[in-house]
PyMOL Python script that loads the backbone (N, CA, C, O; Angstrom):
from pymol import cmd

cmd.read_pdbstr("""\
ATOM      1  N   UNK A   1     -72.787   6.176  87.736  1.00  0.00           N
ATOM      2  CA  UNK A   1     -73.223   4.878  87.280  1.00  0.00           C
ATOM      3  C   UNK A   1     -73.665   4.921  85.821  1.00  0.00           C
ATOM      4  O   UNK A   1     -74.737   4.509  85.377  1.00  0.00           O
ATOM      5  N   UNK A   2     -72.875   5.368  85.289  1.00  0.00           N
ATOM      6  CA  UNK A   2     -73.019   5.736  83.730  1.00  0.00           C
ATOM      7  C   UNK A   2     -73.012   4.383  82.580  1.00  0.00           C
ATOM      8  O   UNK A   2     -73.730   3.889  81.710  1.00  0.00           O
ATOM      9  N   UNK A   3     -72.088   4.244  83.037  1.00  0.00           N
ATOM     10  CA  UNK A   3     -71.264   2.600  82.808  1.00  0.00           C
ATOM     11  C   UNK A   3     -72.621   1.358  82.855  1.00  0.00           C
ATOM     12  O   UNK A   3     -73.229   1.320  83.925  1.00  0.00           O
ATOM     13  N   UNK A   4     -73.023   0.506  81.890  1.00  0.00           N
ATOM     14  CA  UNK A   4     -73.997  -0.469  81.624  1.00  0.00           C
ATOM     15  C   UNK A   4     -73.146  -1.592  82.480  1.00  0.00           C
ATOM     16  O   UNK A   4     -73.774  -2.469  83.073  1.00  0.00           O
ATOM     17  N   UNK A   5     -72.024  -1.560  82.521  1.00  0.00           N
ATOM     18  CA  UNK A   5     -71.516  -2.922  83.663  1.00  0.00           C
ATOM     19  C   UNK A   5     -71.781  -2.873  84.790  1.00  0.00           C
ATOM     20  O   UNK A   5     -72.241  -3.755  85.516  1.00  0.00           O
ATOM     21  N   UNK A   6     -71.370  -1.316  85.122  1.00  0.00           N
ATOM     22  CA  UNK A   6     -71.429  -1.291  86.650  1.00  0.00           C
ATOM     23  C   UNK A   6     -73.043  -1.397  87.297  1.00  0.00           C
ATOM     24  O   UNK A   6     -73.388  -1.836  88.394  1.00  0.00           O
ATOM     25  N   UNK A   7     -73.964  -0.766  86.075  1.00  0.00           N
ATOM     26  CA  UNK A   7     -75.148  -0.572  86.537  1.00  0.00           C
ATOM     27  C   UNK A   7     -75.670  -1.912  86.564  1.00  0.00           C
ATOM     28  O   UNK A   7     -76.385  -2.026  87.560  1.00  0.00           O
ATOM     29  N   UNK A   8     -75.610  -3.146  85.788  1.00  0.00           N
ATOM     30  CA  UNK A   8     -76.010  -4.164  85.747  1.00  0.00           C
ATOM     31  C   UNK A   8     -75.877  -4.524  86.931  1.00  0.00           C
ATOM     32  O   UNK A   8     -76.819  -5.105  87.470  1.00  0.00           O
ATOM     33  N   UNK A   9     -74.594  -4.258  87.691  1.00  0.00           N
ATOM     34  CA  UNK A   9     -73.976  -5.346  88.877  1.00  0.00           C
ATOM     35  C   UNK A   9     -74.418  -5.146  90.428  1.00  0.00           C
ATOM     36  O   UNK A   9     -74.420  -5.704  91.525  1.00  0.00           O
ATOM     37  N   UNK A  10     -74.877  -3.687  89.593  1.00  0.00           N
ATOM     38  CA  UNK A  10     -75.904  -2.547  91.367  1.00  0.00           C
ATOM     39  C   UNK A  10     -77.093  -3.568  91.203  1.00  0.00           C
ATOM     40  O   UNK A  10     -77.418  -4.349  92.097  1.00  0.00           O
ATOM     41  N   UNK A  11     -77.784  -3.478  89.828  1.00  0.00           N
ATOM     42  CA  UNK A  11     -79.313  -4.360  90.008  1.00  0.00           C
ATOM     43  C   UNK A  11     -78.377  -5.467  90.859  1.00  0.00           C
ATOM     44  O   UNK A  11     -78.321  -5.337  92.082  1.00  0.00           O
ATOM     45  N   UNK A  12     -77.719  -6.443  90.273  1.00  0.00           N
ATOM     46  CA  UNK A  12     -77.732  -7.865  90.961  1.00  0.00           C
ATOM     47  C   UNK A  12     -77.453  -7.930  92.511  1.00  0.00           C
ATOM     48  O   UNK A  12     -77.672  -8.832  93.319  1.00  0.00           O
ATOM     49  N   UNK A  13     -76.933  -6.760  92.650  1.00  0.00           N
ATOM     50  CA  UNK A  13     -77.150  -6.472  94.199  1.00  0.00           C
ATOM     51  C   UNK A  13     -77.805  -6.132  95.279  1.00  0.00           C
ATOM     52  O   UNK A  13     -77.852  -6.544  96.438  1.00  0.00           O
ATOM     53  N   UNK A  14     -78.507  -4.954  94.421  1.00  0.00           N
ATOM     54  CA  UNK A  14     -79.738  -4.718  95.107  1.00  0.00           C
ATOM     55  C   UNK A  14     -81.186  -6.079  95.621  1.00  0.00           C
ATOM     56  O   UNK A  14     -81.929  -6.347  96.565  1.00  0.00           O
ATOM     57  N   UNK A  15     -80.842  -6.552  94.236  1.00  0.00           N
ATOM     58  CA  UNK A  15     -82.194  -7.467  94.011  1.00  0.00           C
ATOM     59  C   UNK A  15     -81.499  -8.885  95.373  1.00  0.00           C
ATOM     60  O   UNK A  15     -82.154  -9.492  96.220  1.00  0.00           O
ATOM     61  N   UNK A  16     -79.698  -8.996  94.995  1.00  0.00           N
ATOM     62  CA  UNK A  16     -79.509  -9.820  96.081  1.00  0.00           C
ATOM     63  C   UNK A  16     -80.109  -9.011  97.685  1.00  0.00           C
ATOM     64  O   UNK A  16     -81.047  -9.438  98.357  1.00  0.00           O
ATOM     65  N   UNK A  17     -79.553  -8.196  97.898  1.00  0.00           N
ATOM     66  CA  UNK A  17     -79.550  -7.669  99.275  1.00  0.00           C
ATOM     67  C   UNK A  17     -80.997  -7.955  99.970  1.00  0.00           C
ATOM     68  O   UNK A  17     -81.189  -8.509 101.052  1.00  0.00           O
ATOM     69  N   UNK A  18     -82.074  -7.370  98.958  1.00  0.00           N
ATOM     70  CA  UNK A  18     -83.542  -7.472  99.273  1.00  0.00           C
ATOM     71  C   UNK A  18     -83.926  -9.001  99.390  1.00  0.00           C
ATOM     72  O   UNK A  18     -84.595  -9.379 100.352  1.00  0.00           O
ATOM     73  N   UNK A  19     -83.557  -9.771  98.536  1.00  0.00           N
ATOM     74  CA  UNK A  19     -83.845 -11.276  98.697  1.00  0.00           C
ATOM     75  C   UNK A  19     -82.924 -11.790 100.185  1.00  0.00           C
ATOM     76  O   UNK A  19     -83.398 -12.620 100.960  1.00  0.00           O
ATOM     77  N   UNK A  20     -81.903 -11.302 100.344  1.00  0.00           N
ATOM     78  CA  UNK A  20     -80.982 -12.344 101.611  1.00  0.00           C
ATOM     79  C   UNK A  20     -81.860 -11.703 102.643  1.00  0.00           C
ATOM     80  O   UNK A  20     -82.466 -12.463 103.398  1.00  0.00           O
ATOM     81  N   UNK A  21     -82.069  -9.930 102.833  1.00  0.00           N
ATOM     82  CA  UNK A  21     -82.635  -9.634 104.065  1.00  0.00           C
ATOM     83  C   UNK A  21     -83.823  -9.817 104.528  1.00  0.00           C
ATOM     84  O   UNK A  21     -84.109 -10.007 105.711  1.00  0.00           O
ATOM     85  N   UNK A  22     -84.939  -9.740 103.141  1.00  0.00           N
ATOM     86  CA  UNK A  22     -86.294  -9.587 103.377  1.00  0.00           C
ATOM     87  C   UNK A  22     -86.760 -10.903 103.028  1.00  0.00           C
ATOM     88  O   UNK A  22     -87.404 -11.565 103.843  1.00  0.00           O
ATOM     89  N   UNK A  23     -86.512 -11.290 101.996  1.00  0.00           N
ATOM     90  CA  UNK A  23     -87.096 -12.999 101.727  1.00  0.00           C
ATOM     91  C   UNK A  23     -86.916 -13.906 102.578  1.00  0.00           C
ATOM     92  O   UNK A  23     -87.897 -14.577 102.896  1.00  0.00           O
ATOM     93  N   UNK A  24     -85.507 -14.211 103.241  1.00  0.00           N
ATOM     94  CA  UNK A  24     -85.518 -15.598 103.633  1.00  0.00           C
ATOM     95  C   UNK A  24     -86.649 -15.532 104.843  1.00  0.00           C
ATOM     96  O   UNK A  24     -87.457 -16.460 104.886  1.00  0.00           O
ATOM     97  N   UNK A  25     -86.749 -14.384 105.909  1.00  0.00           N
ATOM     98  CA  UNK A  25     -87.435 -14.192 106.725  1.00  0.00           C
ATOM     99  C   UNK A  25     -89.000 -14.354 106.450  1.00  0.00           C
ATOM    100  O   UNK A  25     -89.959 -14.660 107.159  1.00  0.00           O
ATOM    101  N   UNK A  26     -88.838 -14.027 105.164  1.00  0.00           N
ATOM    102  CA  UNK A  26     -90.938 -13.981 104.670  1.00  0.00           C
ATOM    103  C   UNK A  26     -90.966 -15.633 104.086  1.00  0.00           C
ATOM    104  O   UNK A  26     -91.922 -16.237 104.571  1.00  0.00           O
ATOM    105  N   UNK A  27     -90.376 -16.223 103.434  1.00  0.00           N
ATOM    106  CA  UNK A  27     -90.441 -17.956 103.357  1.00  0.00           C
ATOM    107  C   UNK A  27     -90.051 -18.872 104.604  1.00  0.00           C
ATOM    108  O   UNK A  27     -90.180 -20.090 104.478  1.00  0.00           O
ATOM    109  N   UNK A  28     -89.605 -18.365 105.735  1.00  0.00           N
ATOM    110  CA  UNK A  28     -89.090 -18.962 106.594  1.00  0.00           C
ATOM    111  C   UNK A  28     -90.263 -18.806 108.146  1.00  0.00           C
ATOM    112  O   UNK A  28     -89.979 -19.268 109.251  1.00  0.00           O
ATOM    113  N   UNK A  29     -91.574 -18.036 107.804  1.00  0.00           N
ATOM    114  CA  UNK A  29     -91.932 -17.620 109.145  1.00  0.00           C
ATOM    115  C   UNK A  29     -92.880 -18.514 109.109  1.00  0.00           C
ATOM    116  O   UNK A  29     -93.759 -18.298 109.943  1.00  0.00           O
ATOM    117  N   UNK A  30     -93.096 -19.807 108.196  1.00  0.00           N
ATOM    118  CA  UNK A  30     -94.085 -20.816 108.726  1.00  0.00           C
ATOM    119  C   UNK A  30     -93.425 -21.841 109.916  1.00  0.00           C
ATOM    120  O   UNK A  30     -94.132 -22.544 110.639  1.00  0.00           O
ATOM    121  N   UNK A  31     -92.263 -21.805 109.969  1.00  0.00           N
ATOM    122  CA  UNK A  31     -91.280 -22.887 110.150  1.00  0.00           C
ATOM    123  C   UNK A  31     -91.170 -22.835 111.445  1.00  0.00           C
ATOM    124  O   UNK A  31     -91.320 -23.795 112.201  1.00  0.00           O
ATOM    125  N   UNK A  32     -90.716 -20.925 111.978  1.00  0.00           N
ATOM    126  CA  UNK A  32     -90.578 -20.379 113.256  1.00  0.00           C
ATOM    127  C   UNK A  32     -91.865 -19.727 113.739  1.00  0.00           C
ATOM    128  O   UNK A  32     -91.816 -19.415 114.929  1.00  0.00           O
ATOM    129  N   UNK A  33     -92.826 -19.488 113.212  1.00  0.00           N
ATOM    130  CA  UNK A  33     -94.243 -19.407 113.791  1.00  0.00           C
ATOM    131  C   UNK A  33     -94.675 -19.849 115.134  1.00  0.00           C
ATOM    132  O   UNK A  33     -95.131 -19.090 115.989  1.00  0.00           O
ATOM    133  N   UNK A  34     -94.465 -21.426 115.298  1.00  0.00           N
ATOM    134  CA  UNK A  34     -94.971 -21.713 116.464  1.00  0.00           C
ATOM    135  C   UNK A  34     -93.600 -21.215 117.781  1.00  0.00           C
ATOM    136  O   UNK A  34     -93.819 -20.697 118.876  1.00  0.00           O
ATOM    137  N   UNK A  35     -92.187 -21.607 117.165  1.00  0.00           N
ATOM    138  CA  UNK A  35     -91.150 -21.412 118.628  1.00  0.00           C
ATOM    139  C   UNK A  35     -91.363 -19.948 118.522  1.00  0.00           C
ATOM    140  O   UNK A  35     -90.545 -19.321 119.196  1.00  0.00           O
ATOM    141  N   UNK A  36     -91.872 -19.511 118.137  1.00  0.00           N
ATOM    142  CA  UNK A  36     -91.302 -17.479 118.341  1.00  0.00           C
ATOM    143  C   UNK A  36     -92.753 -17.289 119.129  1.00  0.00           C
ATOM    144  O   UNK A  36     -92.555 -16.647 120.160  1.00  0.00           O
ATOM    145  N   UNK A  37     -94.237 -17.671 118.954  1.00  0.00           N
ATOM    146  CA  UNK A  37     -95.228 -17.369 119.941  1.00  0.00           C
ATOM    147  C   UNK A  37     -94.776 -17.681 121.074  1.00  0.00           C
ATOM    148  O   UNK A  37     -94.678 -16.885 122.008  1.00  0.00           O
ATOM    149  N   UNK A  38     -94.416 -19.016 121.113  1.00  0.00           N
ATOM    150  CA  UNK A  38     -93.772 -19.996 122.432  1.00  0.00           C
ATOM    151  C   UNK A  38     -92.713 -19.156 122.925  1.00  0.00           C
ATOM    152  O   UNK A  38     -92.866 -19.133 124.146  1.00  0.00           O
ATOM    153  N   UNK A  39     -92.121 -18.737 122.737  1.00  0.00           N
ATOM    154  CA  UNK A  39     -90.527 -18.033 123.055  1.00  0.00           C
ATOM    155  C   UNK A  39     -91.314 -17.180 123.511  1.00  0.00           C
ATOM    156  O   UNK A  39     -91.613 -17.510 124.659  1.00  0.00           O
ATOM    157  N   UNK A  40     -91.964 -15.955 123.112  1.00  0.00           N
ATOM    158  CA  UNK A  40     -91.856 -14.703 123.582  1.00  0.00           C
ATOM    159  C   UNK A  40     -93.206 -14.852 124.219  1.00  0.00           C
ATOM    160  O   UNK A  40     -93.736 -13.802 124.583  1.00  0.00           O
ATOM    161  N   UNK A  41     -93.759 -15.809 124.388  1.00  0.00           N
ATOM    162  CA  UNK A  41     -95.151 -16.332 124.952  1.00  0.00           C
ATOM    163  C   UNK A  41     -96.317 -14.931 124.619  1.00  0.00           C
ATOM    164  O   UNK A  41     -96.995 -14.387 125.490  1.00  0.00           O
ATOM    165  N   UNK A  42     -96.309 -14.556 123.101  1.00  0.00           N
ATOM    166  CA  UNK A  42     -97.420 -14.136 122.538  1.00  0.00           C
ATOM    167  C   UNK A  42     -98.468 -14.791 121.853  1.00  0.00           C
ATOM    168  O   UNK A  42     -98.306 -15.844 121.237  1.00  0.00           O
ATOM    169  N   UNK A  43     -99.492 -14.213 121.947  1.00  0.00           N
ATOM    170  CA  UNK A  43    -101.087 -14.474 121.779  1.00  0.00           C
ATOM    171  C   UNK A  43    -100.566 -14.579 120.149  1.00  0.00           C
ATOM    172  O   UNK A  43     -99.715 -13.855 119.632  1.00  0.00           O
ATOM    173  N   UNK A  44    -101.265 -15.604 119.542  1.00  0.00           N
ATOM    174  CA  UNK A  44    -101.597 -15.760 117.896  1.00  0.00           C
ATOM    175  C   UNK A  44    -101.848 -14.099 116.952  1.00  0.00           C
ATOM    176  O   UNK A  44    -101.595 -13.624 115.844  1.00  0.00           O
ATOM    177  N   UNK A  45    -102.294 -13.824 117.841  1.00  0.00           N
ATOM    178  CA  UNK A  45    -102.704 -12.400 117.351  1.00  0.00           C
ATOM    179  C   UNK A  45    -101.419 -11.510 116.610  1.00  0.00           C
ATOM    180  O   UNK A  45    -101.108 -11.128 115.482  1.00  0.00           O
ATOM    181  N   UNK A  46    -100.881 -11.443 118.042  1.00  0.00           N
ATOM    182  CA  UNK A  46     -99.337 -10.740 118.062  1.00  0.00           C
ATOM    183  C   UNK A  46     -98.349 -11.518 117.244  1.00  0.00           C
ATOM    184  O   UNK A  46     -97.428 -10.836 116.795  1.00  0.00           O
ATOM    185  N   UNK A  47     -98.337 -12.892 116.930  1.00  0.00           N
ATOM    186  CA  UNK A  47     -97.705 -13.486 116.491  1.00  0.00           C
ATOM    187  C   UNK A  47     -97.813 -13.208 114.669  1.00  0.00           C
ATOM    188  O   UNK A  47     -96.911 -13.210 113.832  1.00  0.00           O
ATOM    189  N   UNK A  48     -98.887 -13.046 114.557  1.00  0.00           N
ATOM    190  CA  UNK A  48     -99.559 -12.827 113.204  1.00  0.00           C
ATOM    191  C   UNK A  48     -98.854 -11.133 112.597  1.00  0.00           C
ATOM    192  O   UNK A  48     -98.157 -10.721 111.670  1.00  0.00           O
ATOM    193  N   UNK A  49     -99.492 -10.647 113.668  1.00  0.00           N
ATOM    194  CA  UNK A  49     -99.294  -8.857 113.488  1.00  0.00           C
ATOM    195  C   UNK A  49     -97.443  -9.138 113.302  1.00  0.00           C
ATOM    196  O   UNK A  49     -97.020  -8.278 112.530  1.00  0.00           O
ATOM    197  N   UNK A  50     -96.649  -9.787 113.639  1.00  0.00           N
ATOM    198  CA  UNK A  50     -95.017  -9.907 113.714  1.00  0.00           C
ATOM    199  C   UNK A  50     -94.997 -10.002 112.029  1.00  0.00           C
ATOM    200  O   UNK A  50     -94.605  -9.170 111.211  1.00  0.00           O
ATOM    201  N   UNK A  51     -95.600 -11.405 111.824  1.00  0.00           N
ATOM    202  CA  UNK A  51     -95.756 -11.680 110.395  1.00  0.00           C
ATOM    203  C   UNK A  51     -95.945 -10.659 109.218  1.00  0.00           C
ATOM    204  O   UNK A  51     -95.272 -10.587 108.190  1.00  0.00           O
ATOM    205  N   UNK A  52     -97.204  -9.748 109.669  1.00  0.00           N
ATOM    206  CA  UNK A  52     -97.687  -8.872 108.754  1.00  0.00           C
ATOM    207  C   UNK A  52     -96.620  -8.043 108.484  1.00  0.00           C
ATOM    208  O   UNK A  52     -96.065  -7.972 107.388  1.00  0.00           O
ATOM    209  N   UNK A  53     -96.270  -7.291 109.661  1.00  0.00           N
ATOM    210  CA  UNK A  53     -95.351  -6.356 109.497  1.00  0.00           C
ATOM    211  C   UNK A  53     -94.099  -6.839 108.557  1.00  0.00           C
ATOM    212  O   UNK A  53     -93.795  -6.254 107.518  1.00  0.00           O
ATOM    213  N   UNK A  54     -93.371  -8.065 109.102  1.00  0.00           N
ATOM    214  CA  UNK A  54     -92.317  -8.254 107.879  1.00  0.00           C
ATOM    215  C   UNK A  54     -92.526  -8.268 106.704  1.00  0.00           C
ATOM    216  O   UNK A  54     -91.563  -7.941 106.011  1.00  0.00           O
ATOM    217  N   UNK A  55     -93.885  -8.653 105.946  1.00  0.00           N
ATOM    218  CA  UNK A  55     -94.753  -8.730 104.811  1.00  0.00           C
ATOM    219  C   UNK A  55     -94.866  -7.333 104.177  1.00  0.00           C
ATOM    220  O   UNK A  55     -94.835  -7.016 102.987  1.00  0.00           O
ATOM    221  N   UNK A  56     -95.003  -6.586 105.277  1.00  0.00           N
ATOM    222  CA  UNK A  56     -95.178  -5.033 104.662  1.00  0.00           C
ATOM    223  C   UNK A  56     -93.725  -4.357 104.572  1.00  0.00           C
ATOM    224  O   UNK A  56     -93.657  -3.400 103.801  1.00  0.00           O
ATOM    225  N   UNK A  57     -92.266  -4.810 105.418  1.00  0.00           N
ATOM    226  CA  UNK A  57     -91.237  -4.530 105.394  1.00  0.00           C
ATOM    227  C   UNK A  57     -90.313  -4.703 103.998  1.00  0.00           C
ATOM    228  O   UNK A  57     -89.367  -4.009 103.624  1.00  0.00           O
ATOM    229  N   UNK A  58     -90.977  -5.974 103.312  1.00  0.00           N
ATOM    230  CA  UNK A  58     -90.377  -6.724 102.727  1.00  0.00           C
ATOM    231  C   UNK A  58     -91.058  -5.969 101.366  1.00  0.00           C
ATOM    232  O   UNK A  58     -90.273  -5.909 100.419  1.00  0.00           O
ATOM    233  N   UNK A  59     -92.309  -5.425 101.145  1.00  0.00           N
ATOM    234  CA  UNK A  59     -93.334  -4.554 100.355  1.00  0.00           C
ATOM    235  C   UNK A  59     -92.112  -3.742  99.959  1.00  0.00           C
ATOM    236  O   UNK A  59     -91.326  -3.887  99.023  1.00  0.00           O
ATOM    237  N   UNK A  60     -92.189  -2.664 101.140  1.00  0.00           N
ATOM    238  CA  UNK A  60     -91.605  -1.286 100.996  1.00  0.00           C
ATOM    239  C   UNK A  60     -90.150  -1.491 100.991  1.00  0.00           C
ATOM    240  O   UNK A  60     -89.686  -0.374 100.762  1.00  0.00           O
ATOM    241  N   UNK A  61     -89.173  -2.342 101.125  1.00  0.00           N
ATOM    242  CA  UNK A  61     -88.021  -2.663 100.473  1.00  0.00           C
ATOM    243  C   UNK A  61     -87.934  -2.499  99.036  1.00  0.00           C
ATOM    244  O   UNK A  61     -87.297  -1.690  98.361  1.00  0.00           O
ATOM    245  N   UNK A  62     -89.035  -3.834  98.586  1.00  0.00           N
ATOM    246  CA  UNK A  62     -88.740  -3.963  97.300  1.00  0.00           C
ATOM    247  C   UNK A  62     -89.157  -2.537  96.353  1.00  0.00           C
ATOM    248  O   UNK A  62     -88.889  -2.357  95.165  1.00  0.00           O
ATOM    249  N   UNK A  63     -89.801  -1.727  97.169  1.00  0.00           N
ATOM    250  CA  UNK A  63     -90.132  -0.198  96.363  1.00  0.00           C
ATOM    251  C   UNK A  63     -89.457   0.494  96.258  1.00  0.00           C
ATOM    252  O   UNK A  63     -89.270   1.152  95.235  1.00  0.00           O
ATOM    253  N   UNK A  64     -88.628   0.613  97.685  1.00  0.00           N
ATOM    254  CA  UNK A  64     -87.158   1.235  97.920  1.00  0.00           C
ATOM    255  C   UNK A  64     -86.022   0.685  96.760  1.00  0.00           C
ATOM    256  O   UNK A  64     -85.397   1.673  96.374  1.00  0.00           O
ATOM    257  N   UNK A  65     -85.609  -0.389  96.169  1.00  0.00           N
ATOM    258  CA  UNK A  65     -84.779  -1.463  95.515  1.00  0.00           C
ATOM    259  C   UNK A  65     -85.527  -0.312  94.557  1.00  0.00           C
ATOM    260  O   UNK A  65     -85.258   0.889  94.589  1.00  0.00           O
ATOM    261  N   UNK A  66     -86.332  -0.823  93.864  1.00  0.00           N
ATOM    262  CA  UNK A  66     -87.333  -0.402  92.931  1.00  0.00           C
ATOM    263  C   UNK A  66     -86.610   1.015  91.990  1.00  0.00           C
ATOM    264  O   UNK A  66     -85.830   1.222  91.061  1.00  0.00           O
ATOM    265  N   UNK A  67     -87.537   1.801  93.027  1.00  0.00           N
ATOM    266  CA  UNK A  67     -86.836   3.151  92.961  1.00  0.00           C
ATOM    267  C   UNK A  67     -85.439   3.372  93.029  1.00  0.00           C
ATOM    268  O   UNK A  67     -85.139   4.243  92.212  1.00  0.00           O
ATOM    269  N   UNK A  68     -84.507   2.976  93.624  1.00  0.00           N
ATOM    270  CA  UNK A  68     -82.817   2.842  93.613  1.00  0.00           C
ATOM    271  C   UNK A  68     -82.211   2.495  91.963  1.00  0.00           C
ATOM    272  O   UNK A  68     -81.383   3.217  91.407  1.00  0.00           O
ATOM    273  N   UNK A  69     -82.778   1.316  91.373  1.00  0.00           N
ATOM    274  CA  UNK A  69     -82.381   1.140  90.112  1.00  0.00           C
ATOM    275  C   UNK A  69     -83.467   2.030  89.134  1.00  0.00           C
ATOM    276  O   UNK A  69     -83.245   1.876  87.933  1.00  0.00           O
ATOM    277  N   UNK A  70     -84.288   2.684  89.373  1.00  0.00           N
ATOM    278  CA  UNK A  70     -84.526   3.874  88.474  1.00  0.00           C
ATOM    279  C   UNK A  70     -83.858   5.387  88.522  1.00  0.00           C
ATOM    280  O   UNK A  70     -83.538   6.303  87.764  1.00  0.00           O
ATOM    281  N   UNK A  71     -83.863   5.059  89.819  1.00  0.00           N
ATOM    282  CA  UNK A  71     -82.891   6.738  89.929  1.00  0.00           C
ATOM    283  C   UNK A  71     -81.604   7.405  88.649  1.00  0.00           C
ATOM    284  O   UNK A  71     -81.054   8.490  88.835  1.00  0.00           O
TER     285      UNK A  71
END
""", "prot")
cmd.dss("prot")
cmd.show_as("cartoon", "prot")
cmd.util.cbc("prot")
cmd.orient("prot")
């Protein structure tokens, strides 16, 4: 990846990949909040802890991304 084109086009990918997999899910969990407690008939608690975790998934992605275009 020597090449300034090719390397440009890894960032726009990376940065896509992390936004389609990890974002839409972290802007989208006010929406499905209530049918996903209801669905899997968990306590607020558990429902929350679901939340966190993608929050922290979505963290350590973007560190992973991060680190990938410094390598």
């Amino acid at each position: 990846m020597h090449d300034p084109r090719i390397r440009k086009w890894a960032i726009v990918g990376i940065l896509h990949l992390t936004q389609a997999l990890v974002g839409t899910m972290s802007t989208a969990k006010g929406i499905f909040f209530p049918s996903l407690i209801h669905a899997f008939r968990l306590s607020h608690a558990a429902g929350a802890a679901l939340v966190s975790t993608s929050i922290v998934v979505g963290a350590v992605a973007s560190l992973a991304g991060g680190w990938l275009l410094v390598r």
